[in-house]
C-alpha positions in Angstrom: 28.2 0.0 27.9 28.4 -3.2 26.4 27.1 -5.1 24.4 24.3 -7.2 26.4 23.6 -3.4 28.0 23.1 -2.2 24.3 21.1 -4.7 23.4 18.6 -4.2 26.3 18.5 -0.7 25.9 17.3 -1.6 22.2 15.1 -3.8 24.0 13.7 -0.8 26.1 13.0 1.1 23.2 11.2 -1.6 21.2 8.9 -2.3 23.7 8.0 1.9 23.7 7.7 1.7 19.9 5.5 -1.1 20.0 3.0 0.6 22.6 3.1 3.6 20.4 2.4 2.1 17.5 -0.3 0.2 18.8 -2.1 3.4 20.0 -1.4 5.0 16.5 -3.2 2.4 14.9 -6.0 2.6 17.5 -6.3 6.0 16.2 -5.9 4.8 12.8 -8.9 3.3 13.2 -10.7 6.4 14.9 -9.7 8.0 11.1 -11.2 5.5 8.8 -14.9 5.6 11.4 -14.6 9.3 10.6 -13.5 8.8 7.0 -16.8 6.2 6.5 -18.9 8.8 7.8 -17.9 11.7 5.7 -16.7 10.1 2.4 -12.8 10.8 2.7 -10.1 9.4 1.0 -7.8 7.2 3.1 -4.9 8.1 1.1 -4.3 12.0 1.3 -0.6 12.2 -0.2 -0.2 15.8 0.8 -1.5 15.2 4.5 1.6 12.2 4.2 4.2 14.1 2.7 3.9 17.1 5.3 4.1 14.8 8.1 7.0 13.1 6.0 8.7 16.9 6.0 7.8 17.4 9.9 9.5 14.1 11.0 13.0 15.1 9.2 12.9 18.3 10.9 16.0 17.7 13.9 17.3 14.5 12.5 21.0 14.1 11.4 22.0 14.3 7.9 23.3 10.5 8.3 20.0 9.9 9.1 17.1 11.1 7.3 16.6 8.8 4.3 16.3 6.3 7.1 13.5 7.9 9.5 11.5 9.2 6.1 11.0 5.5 5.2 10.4 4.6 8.9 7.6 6.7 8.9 6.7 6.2 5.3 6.5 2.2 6.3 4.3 3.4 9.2 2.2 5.2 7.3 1.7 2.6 4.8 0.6 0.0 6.8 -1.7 2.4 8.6 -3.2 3.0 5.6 -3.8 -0.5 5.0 -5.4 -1.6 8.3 -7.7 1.4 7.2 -8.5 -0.2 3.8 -9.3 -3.7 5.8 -11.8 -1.8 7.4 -13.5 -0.9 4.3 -13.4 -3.7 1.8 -16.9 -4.8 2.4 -19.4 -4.1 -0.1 -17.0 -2.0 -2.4 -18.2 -2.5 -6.1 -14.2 -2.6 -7.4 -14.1 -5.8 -5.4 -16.0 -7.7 -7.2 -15.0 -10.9 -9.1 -12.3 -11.2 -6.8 -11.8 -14.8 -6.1 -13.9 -16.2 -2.9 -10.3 -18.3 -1.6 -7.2 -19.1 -3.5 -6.6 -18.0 -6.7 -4.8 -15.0 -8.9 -5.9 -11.5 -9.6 -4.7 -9.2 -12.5 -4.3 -5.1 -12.4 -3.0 -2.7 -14.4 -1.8 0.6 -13.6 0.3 3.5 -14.2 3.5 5.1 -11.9 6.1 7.4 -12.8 9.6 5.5 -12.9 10.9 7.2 -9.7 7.6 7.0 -7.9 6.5 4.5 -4.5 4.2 2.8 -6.4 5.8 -0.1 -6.9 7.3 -0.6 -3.5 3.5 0.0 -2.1 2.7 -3.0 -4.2 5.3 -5.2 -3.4 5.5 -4.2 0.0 1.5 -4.3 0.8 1.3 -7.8 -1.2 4.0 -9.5 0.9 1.8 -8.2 4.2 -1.1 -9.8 3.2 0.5 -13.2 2.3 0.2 -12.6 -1.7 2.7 -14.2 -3.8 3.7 -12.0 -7.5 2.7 -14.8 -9.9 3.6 -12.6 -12.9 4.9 -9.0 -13.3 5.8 -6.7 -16.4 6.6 -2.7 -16.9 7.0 -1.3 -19.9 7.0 2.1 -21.1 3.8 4.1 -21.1 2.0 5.4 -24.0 -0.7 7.3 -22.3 -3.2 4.8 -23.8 -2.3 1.3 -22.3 -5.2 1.9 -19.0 -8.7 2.5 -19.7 -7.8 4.7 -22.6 -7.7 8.1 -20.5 -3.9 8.2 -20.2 -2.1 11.3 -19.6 1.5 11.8 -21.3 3.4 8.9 -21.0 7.2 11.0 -20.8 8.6 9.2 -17.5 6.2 6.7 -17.0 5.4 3.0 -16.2 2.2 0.8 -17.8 2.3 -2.0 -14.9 0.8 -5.5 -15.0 1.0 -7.6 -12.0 -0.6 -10.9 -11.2 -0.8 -11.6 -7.7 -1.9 -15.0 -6.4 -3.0 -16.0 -2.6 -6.3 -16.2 -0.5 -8.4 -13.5 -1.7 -11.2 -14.2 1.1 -8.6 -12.8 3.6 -9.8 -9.4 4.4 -6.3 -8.6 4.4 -5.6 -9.9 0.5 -9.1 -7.6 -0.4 -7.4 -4.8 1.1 -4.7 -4.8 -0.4 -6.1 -4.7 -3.8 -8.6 -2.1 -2.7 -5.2 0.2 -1.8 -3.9 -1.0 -4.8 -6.8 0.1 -6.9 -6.5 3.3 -4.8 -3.4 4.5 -4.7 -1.6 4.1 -8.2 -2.7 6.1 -10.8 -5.5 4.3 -13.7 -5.7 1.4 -11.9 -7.6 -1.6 -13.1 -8.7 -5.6 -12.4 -7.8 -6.9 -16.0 -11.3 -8.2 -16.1 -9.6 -11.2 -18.7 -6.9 -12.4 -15.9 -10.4 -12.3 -13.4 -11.8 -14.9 -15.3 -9.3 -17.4 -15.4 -8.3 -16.4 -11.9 -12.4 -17.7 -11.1 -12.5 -20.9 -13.2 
């Protein structure tokens, strides 16, 4: 085959993948209805890491680091359509900025974790630009004072600016908030972010 028959065979495929992530995200949104109704956590990292586990099973050595993150990238942006469909009226939203401006949060990760690829990564998707970022080590006392011990992990400050009346940007800080471990809006970046 060559290559114009390669590249419309790629073609082929896309167009399948596309169809079928469409309906995975219709069903995405099936979840978070059921989710509202029964108070469930969008994020279930068990439920994610066994689907992670079933999607490698078959795959080719050469090529298992690459459909793990293909699914992991699905997964995440399922999980953030979900959040969109939930940021209105949540209390931890509040004092966001009403349009442009910059929001603050702190949080923990472990040094190998996601964490800060699912900020990053969810940020870019909703248009936010990092204004500021640091990471340093954790004491177990940097967030909220209820740290646990800070061997192998990260105390995280970001400052994110963009248009925080996108429901998009909202979400985004909602997974945020979520998903990483002690996570906070610094309530003193909120103020200047409002002024």
């Amino acid at each position: 085959m060559d290559l114009g028959g390669i590249r419309q065979e790629i073609d082929r495929v896309d167009k399948q993948m596309k169809d079928l992530f469409l309906e995975r995200m219709e069903y995405s949104s099936q979840v978070v209805q059921v989710k509202k109704q029964l108070g469930g956590s969008v994020y279930v990292p068990k439920r994610e890491q066994e689907i992670l586990c079933l999607h490698q099973q078959g795959v080719q050595k050469e090529q298992v680091l690459e459909c793990r993150e293909f699914f992991r990238q699905m997964m995440g942006l399922s999980r953030t359509y979900q959040y969109s469909k939930l940021v209105e009226g949540k209390a931890c939203l509040l004092g966001l900025p009403d349009g442009e401006g910059e929001v603050a949060l702190e949080f923990s990760c472990g040094k190998e974790s996601e964490n800060l690829a699912l900020v990053f990564q969810a940020a870019a998707l909703a248009g936010l630009s990092v204004a500021e970022m640091s990471a340093s080590e954790y004491d177990g006392e940097a967030v909220n004072g209820k740290g646990e011990s800070g061997e192998g992990k990260l105390y995280c400050r970001i400052r994110l600016a963009g248009n925080f009346a996108e429901d998009l940007a909202r979400a985004v800080i909602l997974q945020i908030l979520e998903e990483t471990k002690e996570a906070r809006l610094s309530s003193d970046e909120l103020q200047q972010g409002n002024s």
